[in-house]
C-alpha positions in Angstrom: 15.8 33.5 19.9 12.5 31.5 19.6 11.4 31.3 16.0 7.7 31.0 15.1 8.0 29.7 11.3 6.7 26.2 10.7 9.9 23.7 10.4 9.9 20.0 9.4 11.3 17.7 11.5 12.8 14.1 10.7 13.2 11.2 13.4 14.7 8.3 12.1 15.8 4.7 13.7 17.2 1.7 12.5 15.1 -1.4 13.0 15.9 -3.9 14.8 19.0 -2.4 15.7 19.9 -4.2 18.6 20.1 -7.2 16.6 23.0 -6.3 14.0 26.1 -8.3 14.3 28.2 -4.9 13.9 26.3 -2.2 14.9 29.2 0.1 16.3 30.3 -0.2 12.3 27.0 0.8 11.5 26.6 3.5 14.0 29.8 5.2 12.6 28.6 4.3 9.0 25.6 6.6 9.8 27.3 9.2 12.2 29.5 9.8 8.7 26.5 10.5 6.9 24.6 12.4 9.0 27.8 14.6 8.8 27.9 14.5 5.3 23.8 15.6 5.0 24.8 18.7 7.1 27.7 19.5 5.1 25.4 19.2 2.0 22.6 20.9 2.6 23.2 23.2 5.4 21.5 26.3 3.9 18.0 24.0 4.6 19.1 22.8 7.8 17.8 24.8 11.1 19.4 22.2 13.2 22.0 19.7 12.1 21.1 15.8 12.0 22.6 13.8 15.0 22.8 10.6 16.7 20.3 11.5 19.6 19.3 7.8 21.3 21.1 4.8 20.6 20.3 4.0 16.8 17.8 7.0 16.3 18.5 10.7 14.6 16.9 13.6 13.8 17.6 16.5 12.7 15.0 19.9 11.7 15.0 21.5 8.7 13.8 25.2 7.4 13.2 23.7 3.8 11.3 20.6 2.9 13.1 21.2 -1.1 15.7 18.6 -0.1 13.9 16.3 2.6 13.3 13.3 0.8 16.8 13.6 -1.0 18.2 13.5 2.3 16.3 10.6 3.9 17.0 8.5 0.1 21.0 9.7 0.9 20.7 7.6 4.0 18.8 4.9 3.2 21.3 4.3 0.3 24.3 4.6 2.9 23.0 1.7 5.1 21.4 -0.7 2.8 20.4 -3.0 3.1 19.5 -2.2 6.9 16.3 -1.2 7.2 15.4 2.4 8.3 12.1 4.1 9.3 11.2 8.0 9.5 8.8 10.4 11.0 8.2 13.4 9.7 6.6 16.6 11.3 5.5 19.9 10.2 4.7 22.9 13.1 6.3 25.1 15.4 9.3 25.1 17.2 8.5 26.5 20.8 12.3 26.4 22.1 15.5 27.8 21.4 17.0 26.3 17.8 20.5 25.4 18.9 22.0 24.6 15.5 24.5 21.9 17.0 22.0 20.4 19.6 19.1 19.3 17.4 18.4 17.1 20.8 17.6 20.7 22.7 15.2 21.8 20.4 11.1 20.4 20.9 7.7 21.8 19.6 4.8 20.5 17.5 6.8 19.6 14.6 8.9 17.2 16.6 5.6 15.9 18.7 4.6 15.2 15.2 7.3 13.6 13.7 7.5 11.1 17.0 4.0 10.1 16.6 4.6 9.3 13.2 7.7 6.9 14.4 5.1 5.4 16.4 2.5 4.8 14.1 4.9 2.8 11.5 5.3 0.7 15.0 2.1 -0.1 15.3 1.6 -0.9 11.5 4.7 -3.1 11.6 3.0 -4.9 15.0 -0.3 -5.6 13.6 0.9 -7.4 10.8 -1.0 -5.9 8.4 -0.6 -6.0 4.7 0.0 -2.5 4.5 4.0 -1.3 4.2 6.0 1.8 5.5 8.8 3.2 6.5 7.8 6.7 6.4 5.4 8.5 7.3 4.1 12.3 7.8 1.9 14.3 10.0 1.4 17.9 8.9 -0.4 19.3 11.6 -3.2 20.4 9.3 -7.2 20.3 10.3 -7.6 18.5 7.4 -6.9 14.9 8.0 -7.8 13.5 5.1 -4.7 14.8 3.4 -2.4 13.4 5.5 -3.9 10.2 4.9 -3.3 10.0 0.8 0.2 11.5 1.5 0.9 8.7 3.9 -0.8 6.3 1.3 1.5 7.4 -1.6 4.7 7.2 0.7 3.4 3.6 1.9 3.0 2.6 -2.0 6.6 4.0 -2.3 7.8 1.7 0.6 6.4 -1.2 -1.6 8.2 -0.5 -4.4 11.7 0.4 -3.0 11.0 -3.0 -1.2 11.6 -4.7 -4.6 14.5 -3.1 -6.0 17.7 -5.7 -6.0 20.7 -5.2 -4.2 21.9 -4.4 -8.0 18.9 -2.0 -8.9 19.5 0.3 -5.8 23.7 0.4 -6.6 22.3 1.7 -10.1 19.9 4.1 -8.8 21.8 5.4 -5.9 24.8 6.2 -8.3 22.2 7.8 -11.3 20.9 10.2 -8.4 24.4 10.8 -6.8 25.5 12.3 -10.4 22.8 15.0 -11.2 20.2 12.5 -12.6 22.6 11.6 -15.4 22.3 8.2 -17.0 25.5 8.8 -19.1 27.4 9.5 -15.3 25.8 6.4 -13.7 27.1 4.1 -16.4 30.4 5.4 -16.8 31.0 5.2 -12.7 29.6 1.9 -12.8 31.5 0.9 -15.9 28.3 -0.2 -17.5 26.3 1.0 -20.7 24.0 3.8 -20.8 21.1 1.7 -21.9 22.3 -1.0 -18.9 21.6 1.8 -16.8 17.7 2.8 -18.6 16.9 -0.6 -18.5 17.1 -1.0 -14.7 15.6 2.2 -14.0 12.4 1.0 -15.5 12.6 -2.6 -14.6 12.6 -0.8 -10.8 9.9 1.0 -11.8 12.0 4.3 -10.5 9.8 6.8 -12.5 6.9 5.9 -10.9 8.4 6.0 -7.4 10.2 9.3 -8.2 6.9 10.9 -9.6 5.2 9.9 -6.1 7.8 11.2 -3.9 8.2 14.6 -6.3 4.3 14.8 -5.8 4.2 14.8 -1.6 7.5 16.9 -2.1 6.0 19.8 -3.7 2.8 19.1 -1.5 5.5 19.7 1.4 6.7 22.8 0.3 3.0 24.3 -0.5 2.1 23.2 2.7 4.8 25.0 4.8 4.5 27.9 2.8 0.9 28.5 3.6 0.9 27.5 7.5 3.5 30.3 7.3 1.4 32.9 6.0 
């Protein structure tokens, strides 16, 4: 069956890939997660994330709720290695084979690849400007795609900062339900330890940007869909 709804796709690579020292451990680090993702959040997931070229993954989804939980799920798996996504919201004009997300092409996909190539060219120009993810929502209205890929590129900048120590706290505080009591009793640390390094990461700020394009997202989908 060919669906008509708008999707949102995700292609994501890891940079520079050929130059990690163990990159079959890595592969398998992310093939594990990617299974994981699936697993967890399969009621949003129209075709399941996979390995499709060497280092790069994608995966489609019917519900943006969960995208950028998913893409900070993976980041956290393989940090410190850098990744970088494209995201794309449109039609699917094939077949959705669940366990072949490599099968399955339209607009959305289009999208999200030109997205992967514009972070590219950012990262080749050497320009001041950050990111690791970016958007393209298909939209006539350019100009929003713009500010959305401007808060995500302010995002970049700020996840940028956070110590090796900072992202261990945050990663655990968002594994356990938001729970700064959780995070510091996994981490064997006190609660306050925990508040401290939140803010000192300026995670508030970061979370309120991403929870902004996030319910953008889901607006968005909803009304291409009507």
């Amino acid at each position: 069956m060919i669906h008509s709804d708008k999707y949102v796709a995700i292609i994501g690579d890891i940079l520079e890939s050929k130059q990690l020292k163990k990159r079959k451990e890595v592969q398998q680090k992310l093939k594990e997660k990617l299974r994981s993702v699936n697993e967890k959040y399969a009621d949003d997931i129209a075709a399941k994330f996979m390995i499709t070229l060497g280092d790069e993954f994608q995966g489609l989804l019917y519900n943006p709720a969960h995208i950028f939980t998913i893409i900070n799920e993976i980041e956290m798996a393989l940090s410190p290695i850098e990744l970088r996504f494209g995201i794309g919201i449109g039609d699917i004009t094939t077949e959705i084979n669940y366990h072949q997300s490599s099968e399955v092409d339209g607009p959305a996909y289009h999208r999200a690849r030109q997205m992967i190539t514009e972070i590219e060219k950012i990262k080749s120009q050497y320009t001041e400007r950050e990111a690791n993810m970016m958007i393209c929502s298909g939209t006539k209205n350019g100009q929003t795609d713009q500010l959305l890929n401007s808060i995500l590129s302010v995002c970049t900048v700020l996840k940028s900062k956070w110590t090796d120590r900072q992202q261990e706290i945050i990663h655990t505080y968002l594994s356990h339900n938001e729970n700064q009591y959780e995070a510091a009793s996994i981490l064997k640390i006190n609660q306050s330890s925990v508040s401290k390094a939140l803010k000192k990461a300026d995670f508030y700020s970061y979370q309120a940007a991403m929870d902004t394009v996030n319910s953008f997202l889901n607006k968005e989908r909803s009304a291409l869909n009507d």
